[in-house]
N, C-alpha and C positions, 0 to 999 in steps of 0.2 A: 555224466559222460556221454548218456545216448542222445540227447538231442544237442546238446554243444556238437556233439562231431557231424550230425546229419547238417544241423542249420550250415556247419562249415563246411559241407558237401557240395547241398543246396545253393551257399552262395558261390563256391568253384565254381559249378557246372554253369548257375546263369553268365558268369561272368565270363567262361569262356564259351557260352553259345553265343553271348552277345558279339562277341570278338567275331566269331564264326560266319555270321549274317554279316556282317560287316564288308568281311573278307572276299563274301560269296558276293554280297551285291557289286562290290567296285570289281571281282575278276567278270563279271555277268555284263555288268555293261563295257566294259573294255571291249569283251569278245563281241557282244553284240555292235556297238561300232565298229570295230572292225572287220564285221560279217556285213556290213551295210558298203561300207566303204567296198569293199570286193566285190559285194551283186552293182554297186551304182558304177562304179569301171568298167565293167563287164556289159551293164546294160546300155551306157553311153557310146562304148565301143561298139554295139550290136546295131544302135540307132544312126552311127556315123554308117556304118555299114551297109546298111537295109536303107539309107534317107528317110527315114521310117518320122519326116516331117515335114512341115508346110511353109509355106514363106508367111502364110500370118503367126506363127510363131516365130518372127525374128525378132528377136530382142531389142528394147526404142528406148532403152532406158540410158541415161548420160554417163553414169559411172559404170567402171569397168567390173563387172561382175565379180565375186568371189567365189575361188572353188570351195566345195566344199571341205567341212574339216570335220573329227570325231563331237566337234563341241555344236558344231551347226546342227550334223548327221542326230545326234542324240536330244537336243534340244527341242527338232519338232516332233522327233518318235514318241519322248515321252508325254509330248498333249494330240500325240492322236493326230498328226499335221503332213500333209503329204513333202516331200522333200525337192524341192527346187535346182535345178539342174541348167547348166547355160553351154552345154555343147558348143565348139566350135568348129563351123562349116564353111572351109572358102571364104576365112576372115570374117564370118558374121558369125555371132553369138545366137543362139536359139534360147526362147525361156520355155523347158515345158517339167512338168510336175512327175514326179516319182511315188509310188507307192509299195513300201516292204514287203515283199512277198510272206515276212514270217512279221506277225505285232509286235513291237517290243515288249508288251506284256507277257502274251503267249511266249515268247524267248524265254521269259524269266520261270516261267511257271516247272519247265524242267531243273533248274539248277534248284530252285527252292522248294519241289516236292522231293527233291534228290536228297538234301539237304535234312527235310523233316524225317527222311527214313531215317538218315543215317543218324539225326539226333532223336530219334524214338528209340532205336535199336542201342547206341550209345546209351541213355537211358534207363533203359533194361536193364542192361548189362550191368552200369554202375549201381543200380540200384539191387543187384542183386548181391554182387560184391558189397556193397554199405549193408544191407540188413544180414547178411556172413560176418562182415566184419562186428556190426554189430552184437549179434547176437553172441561173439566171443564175449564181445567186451561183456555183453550181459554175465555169458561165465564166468568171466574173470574178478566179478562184482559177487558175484556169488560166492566163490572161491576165497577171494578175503575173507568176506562177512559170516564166511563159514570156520574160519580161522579166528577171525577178533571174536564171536561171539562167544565158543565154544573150544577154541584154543589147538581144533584138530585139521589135518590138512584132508580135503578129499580128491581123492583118487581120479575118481572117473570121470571129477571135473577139470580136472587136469589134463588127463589124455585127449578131452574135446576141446582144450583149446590151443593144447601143442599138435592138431592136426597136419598146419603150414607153417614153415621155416619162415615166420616175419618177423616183427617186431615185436609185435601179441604174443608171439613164442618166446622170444629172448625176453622180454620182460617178465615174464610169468616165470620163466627157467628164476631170472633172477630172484624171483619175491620169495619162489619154492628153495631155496637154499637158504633167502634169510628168515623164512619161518621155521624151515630144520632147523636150523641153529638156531633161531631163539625160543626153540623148545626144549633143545638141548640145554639152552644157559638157565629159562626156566623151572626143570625138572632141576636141575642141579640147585637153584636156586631152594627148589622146597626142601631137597634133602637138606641144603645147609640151613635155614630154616627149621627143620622139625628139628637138627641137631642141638638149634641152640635154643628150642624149647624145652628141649629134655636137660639141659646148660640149668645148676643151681647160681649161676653167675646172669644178674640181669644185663641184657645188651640193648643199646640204643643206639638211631642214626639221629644227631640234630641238624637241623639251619644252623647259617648264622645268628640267626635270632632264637636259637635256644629252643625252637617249636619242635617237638619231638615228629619226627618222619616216620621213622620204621622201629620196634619195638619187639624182643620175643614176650613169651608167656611169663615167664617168673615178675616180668614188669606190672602185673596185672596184682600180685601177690601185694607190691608196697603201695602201691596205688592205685584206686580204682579211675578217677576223673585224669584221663592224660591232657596237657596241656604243656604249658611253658615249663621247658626243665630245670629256671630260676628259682623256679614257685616254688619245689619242695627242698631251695638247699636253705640250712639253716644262714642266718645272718653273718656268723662269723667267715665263711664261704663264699658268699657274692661276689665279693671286692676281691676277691683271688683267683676266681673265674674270668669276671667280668674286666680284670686288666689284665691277665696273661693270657688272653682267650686271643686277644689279634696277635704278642706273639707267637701262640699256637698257628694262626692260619697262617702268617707268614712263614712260618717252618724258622722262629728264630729258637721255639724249643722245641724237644721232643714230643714232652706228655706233660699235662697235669693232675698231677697223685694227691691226693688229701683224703680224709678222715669225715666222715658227717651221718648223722644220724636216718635222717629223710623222712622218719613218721614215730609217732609219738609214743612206739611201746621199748622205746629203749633199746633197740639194736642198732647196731653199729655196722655200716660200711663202709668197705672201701672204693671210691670213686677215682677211675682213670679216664682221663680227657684223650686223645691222639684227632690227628687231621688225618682225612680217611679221604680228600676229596678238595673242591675248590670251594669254599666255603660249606664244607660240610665237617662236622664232627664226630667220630665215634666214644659211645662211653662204654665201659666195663664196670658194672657195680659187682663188688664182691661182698656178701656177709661176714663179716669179720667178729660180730657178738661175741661167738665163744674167746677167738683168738684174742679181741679185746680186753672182754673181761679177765682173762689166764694173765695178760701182761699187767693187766690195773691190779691186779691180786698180788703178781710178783712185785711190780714197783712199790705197792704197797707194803709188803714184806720189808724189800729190802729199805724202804725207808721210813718204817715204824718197829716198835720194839712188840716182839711177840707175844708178851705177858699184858701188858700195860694197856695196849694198842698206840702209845703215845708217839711222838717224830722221835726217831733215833739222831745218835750225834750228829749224823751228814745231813739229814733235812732240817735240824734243828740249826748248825751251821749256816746251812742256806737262807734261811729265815731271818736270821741272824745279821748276815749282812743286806739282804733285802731292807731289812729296819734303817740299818745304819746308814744305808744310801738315799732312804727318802726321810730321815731325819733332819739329812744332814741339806736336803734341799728345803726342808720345811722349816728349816729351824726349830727343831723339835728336840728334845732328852727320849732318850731311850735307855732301861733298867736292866738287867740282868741279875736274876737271883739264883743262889744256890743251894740246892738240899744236898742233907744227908739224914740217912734216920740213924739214931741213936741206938747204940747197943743191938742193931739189928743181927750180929751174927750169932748174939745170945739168944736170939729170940728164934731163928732156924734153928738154931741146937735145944734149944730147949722145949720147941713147939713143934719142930716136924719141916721140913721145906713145903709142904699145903699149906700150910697158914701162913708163912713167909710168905710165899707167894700171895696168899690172899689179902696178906698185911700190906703188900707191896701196890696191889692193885687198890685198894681200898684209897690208902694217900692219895694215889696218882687221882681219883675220883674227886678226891677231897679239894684237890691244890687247884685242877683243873675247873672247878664248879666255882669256888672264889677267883678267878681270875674272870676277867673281863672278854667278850666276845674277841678285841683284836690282838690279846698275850698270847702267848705257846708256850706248853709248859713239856718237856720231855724228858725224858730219862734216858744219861747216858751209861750208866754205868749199873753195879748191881743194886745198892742202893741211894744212887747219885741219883737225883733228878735237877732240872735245871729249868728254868722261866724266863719267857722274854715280855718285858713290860713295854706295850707300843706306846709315840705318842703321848709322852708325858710331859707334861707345864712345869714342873717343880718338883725340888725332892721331898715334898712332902706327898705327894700324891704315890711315892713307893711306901711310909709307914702307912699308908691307909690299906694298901692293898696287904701290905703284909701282915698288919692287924684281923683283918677279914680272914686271910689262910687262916691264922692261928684261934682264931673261933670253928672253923670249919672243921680243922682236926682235931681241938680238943675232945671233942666227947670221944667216948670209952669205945675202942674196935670191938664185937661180939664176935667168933665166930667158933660154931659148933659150941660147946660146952666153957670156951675160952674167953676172957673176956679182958682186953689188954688198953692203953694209953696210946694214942701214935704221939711220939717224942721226935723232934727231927731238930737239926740248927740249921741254921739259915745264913748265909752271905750273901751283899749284893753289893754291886757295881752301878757304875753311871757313865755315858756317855753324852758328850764328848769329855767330863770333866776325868774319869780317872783312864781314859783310852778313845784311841777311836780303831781299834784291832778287836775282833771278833775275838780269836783270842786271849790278845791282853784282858779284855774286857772277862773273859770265865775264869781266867788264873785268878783276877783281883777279886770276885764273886767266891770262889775260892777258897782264898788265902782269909777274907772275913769270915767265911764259915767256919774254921777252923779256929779263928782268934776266939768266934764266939762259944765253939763247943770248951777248948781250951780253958777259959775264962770260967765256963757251967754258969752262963748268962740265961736268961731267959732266950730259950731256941728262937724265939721271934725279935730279931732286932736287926736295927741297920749297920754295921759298920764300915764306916767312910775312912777310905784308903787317904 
């Protein structure tokens, strides 16, 4: 700023001293032609007067003389040349020679020593005014750099450079209001800040490109390396960001809310998206572990049997026609079998409801251990249990499985001092040949369990509706 505005001084001043000489030398020789002109009238007049000439000065020349004019007058002064004069006397012309009483140089030497006072003094002046002005600007340079460095405004350089009501003044007034304020928004800034430090809720500012900006502390807790805030969501995630995320910036939704893990010890957050800016995002991650696991434990509950652990009717249901619907695109048989244990209410009465229950759990281990990775075997009732056989080629491959149960649970239940038989019958269904209703499909599973305890068949068998 100090030498840009000096060289811009420097070049004012030449440019308008040059103007200035300029000005000086064409009013200098005007006047001085015209100060010639007036002594040569005067002195022609005084010659006509006085005769103050000879008849060998009569002029023998053919052409008619000219008087003189400021361009003649000026033309010999400036080489030093005496100035020629043709008086006329009683019809004859006289030639005799003139010489200026003042030299046209000596003429000039007042207006241009006049001149240099007046631009030394000029000079001065402005130069004093420039290193004043200057030396603000220096404050004023100070005064920032003492503000950007250290964030604080000072005082007493302030008062030295709001000395004069100029522009240095109104500018500075102005910078001094928007460093108060944005110290003001600052300080406010850190309070909101240290708040959301102390925040068990992590907060984030993204890009559009997902590069995290601004962060509080709890951020620091899931992650130590900050980078792209793609990198820690799991995969099922991406694609639910990464296409609702422009309708986010256009404000065509509110927010995006989902579930995700973020790091490898198994907690659980919740992650909120909002548009917070013009290609900016805010996120709000909340820990949600406990709350999570409370509701996986409740849905768990309510969709397993609390003895057993096994799916209760409604998830067993659910399951159930999941089968049926990707059977029925795979062209696939799908089984449904039915238990019942045998004489089980004799055996609570005779044994204690502990050992019932532990007789009850023992099967469900049994039935579940011969069945195959993709069946479900659950129990809906007290001593109802029930199987879905996924995925089957033929109804042969249901006596295979059902042969396996009945090796499984033949050997002898032990427990405590007791030592018992698990007896059960069995019914089983097929789909699509005896239904294609979830339902239908457990009544006819069912209604064979029955024929076969009826019957006092061997508890393991198929009966085809």
């Amino acid at each position: 700023m100090k030498n840009s505005f000096k060289k811009e001084i420097q070049k004012n001043l030449l440019f308008m001293y040059t103007i200035l000489i300029i000005v000086v030398l064409l009013l200098s020789h005007s006047m001085y032609a015209s100060f010639l002109q007036n002594e040569l009238k005067e002195y022609e007049h005084h010659l006509l007067k006085l005769h103050d000439f000879s008849s060998s000065d009569i002029y023998t020349g053919t052409t008619t003389p000219d008087y003189t004019s400021k361009i003649h007058i000026l033309s010999n002064v400036v080489f030093a040349k005496s100035i020629p004069i043709y008086p006329l006397y009683k019809n004859k012309h006289y030639l005799l020679d003139f010489l200026p009483s003042t030299p046209y140089y000596s003429f000039l030497t007042y207006p241009l020593s006049l001149l240099v006072i007046i631009m030394f003094c000029n000079h001065i002046v402005v130069r004093r005014l420039v290193k004043r002005r200057i030396r603000r600007f220096k404050y004023f340079e100070d005064y920032l750099y003492s503000y950007l460095s250290d964030g604080h405004i000072k005082d007493e350089i302030f008062e030295k450079i709001n000395e004069y009501d100029d522009e240095i003044c109104n500018l500075s007034q102005q910078a001094h209001s928007l460093m108060v304020e944005n110290i003001k928004i600052k300080e406010k800034q850190e309070k909101f800040f240290k708040t959301l430090d102390t925040l068990n809720e992590v907060v984030l500012e993204l890009s559009y490109d997902f590069i995290i900006q601004e962060h509080n502390r709890p951020w620091l807790d899931i992650r130590d390396n900050i980078n792209n805030f793609l990198y820690y969501l799991n995969r099922k995630n991406l694609a639910t960001v990464q296409v609702k995320s422009s309708e986010l910036l256009h404000n065509e939704i509110s927010e995006i809310v989902f579930v995700d893990s973020l790091n490898k010890d198994g907690s659980f957050f919740q992650v909120k998206m909002i548009n917070i800016g013009t290609n900016v995002f805010g996120v709000v991650i909340s820990d949600i572990s406990f709350t999570h696991k409370e509701h996986q434990k409740t849905k768990h509950k309510s969709l397993h049997d609390a003895l057993t652990g096994l799916p209760n009717r409604t998830l067993f249901l659910d399951r159930l026609e999941n089968e049926i619907r990707k059977s029925k695109r795979n062209n696939k048989l799908v089984g449904v079998l039915f238990f019942d244990l045998n004489k089980f209410k004799n055996i609570n009465d005779d044994y204690g409801h502990a050992f019932g229950d532990a007789y009850l759990v023992e099967f469900s281990r049994r039935v579940s251990g011969a069945l195959r990775d993709s069946d479900t075997c659950a129990r809906i009732g007290g001593d109802e249990f029930v199987a879905i056989l996924a995925d089957l080629q033929s109804e042969d491959e249901i006596k295979t499985i059902i042969d396996k149960i009945h090796d499984s649970i033949s050997e002898v239940f032990s427990y405590e001092d007791h030592q018992l038989p698990i007896k059960a019958s069995i019914g089983a269904s097929l789909y699509p040949d005896d239904g294609i209703d979830a339902d239908v499909l457990i009544l006819k599973a069912d209604n064979a369990m029955y024929k076969s305890k009826k019957n006092n068949k061997k508890y393991s068998r198929y009966i085809e509706e």
